[in-house]
C-alpha positions in Angstrom: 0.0 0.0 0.0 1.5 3.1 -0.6 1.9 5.9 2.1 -0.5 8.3 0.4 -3.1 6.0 0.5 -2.2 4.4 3.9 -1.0 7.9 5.5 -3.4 10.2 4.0 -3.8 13.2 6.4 -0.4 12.8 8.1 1.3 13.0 5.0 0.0 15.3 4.0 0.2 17.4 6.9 4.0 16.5 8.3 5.8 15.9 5.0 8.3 18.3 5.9 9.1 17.2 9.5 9.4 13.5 8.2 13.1 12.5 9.9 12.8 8.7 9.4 14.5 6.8 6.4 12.5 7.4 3.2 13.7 4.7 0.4 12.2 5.9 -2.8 11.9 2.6 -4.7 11.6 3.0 -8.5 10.6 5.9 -10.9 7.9 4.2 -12.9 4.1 5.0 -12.2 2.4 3.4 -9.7 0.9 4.3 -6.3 2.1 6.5 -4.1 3.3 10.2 -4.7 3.2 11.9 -8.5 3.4 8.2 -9.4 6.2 7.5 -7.3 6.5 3.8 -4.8 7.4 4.8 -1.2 7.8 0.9 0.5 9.0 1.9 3.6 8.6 4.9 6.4 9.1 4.0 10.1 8.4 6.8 11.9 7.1 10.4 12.5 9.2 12.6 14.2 6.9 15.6 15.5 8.0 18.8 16.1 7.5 21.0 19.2 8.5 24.1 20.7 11.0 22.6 23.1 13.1 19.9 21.4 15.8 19.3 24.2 16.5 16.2 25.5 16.2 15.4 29.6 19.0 13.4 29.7 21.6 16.1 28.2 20.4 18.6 30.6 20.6 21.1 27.6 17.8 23.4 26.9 16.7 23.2 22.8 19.7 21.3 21.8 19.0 19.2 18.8 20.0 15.3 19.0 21.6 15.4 15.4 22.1 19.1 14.0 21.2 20.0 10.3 24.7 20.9 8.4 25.1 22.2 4.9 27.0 20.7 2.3 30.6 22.8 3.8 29.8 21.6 7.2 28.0 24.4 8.6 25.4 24.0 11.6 22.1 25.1 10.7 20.0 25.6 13.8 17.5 22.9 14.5 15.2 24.9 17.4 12.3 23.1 16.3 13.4 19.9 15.7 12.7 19.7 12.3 15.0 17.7 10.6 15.4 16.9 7.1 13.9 13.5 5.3 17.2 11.0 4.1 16.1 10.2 0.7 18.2 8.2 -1.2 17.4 7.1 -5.4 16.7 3.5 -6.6 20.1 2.6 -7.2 20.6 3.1 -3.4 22.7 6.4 -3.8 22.1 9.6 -1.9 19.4 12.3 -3.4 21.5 15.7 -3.4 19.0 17.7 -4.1 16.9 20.1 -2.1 15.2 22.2 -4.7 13.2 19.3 -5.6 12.5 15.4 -4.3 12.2 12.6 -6.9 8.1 12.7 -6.3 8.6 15.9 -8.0 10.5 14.5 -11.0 8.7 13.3 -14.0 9.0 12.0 -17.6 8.1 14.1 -20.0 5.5 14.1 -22.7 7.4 14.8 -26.0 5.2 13.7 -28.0 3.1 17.2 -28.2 2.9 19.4 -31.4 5.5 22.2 -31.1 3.6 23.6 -34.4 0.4 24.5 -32.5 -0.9 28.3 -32.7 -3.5 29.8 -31.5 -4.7 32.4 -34.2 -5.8 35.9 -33.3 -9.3 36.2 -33.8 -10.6 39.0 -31.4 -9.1 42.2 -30.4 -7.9 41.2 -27.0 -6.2 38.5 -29.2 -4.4 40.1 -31.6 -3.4 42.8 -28.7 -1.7 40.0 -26.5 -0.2 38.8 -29.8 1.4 41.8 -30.9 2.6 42.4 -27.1 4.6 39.2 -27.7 6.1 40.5 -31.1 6.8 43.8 -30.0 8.6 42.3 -26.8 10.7 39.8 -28.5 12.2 42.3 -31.1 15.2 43.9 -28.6 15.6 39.9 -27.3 16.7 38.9 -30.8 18.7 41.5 -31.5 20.9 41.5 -28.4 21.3 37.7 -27.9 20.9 36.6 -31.8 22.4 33.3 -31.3 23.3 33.2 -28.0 21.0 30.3 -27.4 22.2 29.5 -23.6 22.3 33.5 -22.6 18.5 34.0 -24.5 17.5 30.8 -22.7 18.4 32.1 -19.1 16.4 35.5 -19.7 13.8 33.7 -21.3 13.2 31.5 -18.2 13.7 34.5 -16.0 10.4 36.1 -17.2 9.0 32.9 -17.9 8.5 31.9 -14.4 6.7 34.9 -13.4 3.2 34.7 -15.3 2.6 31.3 -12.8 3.7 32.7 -9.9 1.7 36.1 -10.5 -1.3 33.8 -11.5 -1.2 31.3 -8.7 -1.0 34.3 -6.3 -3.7 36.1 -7.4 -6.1 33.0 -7.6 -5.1 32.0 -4.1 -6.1 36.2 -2.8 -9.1 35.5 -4.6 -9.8 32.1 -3.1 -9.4 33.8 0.8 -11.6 36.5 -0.1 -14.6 34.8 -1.8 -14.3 32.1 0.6 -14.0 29.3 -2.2 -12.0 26.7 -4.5 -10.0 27.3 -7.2 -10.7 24.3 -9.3 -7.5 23.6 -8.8 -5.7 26.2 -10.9 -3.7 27.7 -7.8 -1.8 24.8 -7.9 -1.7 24.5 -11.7 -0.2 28.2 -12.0 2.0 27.6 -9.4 3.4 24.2 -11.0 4.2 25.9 -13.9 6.4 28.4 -12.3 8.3 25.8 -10.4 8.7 23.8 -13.1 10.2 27.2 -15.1 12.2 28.2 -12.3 14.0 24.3 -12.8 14.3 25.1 -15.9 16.5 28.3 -15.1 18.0 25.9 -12.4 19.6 23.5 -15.3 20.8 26.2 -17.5 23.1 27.8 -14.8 24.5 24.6 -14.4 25.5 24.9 -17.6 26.9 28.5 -17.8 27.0 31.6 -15.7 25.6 35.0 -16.7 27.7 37.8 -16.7 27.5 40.7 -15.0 25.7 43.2 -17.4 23.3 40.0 -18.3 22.1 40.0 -14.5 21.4 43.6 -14.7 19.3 43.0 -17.6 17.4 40.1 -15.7 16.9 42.3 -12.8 15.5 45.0 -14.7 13.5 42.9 -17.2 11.8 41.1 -14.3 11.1 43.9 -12.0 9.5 45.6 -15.2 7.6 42.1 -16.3 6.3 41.5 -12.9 4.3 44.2 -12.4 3.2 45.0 -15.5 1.7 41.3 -15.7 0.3 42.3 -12.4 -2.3 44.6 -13.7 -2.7 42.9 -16.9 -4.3 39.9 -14.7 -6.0 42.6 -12.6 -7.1 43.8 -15.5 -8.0 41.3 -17.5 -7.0 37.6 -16.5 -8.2 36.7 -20.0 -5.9 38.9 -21.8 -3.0 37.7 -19.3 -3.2 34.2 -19.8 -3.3 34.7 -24.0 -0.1 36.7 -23.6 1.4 33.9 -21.8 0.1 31.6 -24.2 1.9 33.7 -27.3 5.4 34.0 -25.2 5.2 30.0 -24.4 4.7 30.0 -28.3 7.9 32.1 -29.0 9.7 29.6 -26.0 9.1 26.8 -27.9 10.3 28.5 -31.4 13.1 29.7 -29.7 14.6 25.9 -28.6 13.5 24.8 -31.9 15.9 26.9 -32.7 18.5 25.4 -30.1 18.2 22.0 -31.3 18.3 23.5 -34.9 21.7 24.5 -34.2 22.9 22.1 -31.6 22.2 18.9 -34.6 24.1 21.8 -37.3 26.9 21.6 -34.9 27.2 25.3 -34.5 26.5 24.5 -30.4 28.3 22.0 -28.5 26.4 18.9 -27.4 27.8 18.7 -24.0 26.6 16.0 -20.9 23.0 16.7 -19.6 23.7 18.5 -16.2 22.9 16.0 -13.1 20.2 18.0 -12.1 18.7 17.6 -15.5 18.9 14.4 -15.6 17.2 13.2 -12.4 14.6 15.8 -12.8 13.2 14.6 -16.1 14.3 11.2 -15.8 16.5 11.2 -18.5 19.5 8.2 -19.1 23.1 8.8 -17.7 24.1 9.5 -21.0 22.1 12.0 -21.7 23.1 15.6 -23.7 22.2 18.9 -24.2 19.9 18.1 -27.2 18.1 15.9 -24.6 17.6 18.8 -21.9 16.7 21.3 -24.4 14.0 18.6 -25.9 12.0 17.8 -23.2 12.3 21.9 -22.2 10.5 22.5 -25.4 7.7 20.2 -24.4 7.6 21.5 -21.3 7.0 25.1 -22.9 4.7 23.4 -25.3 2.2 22.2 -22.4 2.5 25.7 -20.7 1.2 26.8 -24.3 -1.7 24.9 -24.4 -2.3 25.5 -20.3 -2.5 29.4 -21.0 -4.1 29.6 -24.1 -7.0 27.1 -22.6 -7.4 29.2 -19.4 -8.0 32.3 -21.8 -10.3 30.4 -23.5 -11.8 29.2 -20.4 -12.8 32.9 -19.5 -13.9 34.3 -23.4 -16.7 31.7 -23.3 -18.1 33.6 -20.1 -16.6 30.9 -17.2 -14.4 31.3 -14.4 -11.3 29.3 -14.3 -12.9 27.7 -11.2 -15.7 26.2 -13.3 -13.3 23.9 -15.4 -11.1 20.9 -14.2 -7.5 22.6 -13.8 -4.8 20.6 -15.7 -2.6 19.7 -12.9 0.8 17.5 -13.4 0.4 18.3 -16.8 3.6 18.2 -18.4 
């Protein structure tokens, strides 16, 4: 039985103060978490606001303090210590940005050729937004595929995170459910945000590059903001059209990486446990499954605008979550 179904509420509840041995047993799908097997959890540790131990004699001393990777104590006060995850081949999971629950295959076999075609005034606004936008991109990166593909995912992540947030206000207010579509929005920022995560595994951007990020996204943020204010509608078609120019954009990657005008270099580690790609993998391979990635937050955006020009609230319609 998996612990989802056998540990329903306290899973779901004390995930993070699990301190027992968690052995993550295969990545296929199956029961348990996102399709992941959990086959063995001993205990719960809970957490409370005095974690000392009688028999030390020390007040709010931890039994086994948290250290970083360099050794560094981080203080435990509330006894919250972290799960020790290890992958199927029995070796230790290094990663803290993400657990393999969160990790997924992706669905490559979407059409990157899909686009939605203006047919109203909000649509051909949001379209020529896009356009407009893109223009100075072009021209200062040209063929700078891995520098255009770390600002791309900096703005990227924002129309999620913006959505989610405003969804979730919304919920508190009114007093109801989303329909799932917090979750949805904020799934597809996280799942940008790793892929900003791979590419600076990759390379480094240089100083004048993270002044242009920091502008870019200070700008972005709040101007999507008051576009979904606004218009939620017209937000999530413009998001639709910039997924749209993403997915051109690696097309054009892989264009050049299989031209051999890019080097084809190992698939980061982080890449490669995240989409559950082979050992062996390469570049080519991150930047594919990327694409799809951006091709699903296409289709995501374009149907929540749709969603709301029939008349409906998002709420009204099953949200697509884990779709990828």
């Amino acid at each position: 039985m998996s612990m989802s179904s056998k540990y329903p509420l306290i899973y779901r509840t004390l995930r993070p103060v699990i301190s027992s041995s968690l052995q993550i047993s295969g990545l296929g799908t199956g029961p348990g978490i996102g399709g992941q097997v959990i086959n063995h959890l001993s205990t719960f540790r809970f957490s409370s606001s005095d974690t000392s131990s009688p028999a030390s004699g020390s007040k709010n001393q931890p039994e086994k303090p948290i250290q970083t990777v360099d050794g560094k104590v981080i203080s435990t006060y509330w006894g919250i210590s972290p799960a020790k995850i290890t992958k199927p081949d029995g070796s230790a999971w290094k990663w803290n940005c993400f657990q393999p629950w969160d990790s997924y295959k992706p669905d490559v076999s979407i059409d990157v050729t899909k686009h939605h075609k203006p047919s109203n005034l909000t649509d051909k606004f949001a379209y020529w937004t896009v356009q407009t936008l893109k223009i100075p991109a072009h021209l200062f990166f040209q063929k700078k595929h891995m520098c255009h593909a770390m600002l791309l995912e900096t703005v990227a992540a924002v129309p999620g995170m913006v959505g989610g947030m405003l969804l979730h206000l919304k919920s508190l207010r009114r007093f109801e459910h989303s329909g799932g579509w917090i979750k949805a929005l904020l799934e597809e920022a996280e799942n940008e945000r790793m892929h900003l995560m791979t590419f600076i595994e990759l390379s480094q951007p240089k100083w004048y590059e993270r002044v242009i990020v920091f502008t870019v996204q200070g700008v972005f943020f709040n101007a999507y903001f008051m576009a979904y204010v606004i218009s939620p509608k017209l937000a999530h078609r413009i998001t639709g059209y910039l997924e749209e120019e993403a997915v051109n954009s690696y097309t054009e990657f892989l264009e050049d990486i299989d031209a051999g005008k890019f080097e084809n270099s190992p698939a980061p580690a982080i890449a490669i446990d995240y989409w559950r790609l082979p050992k062996d993998a390469t570049l080519r391979d991150v930047v594919y499954v990327i694409r799809a990635d951006e091709a699903h937050h296409r289709d995501l955006n374009h149907y929540a605008s749709d969603i709301q020009f029939k008349g409906h609230e998002l709420k009204e319609a099953p949200a697509p979550i884990g779709y990828h």
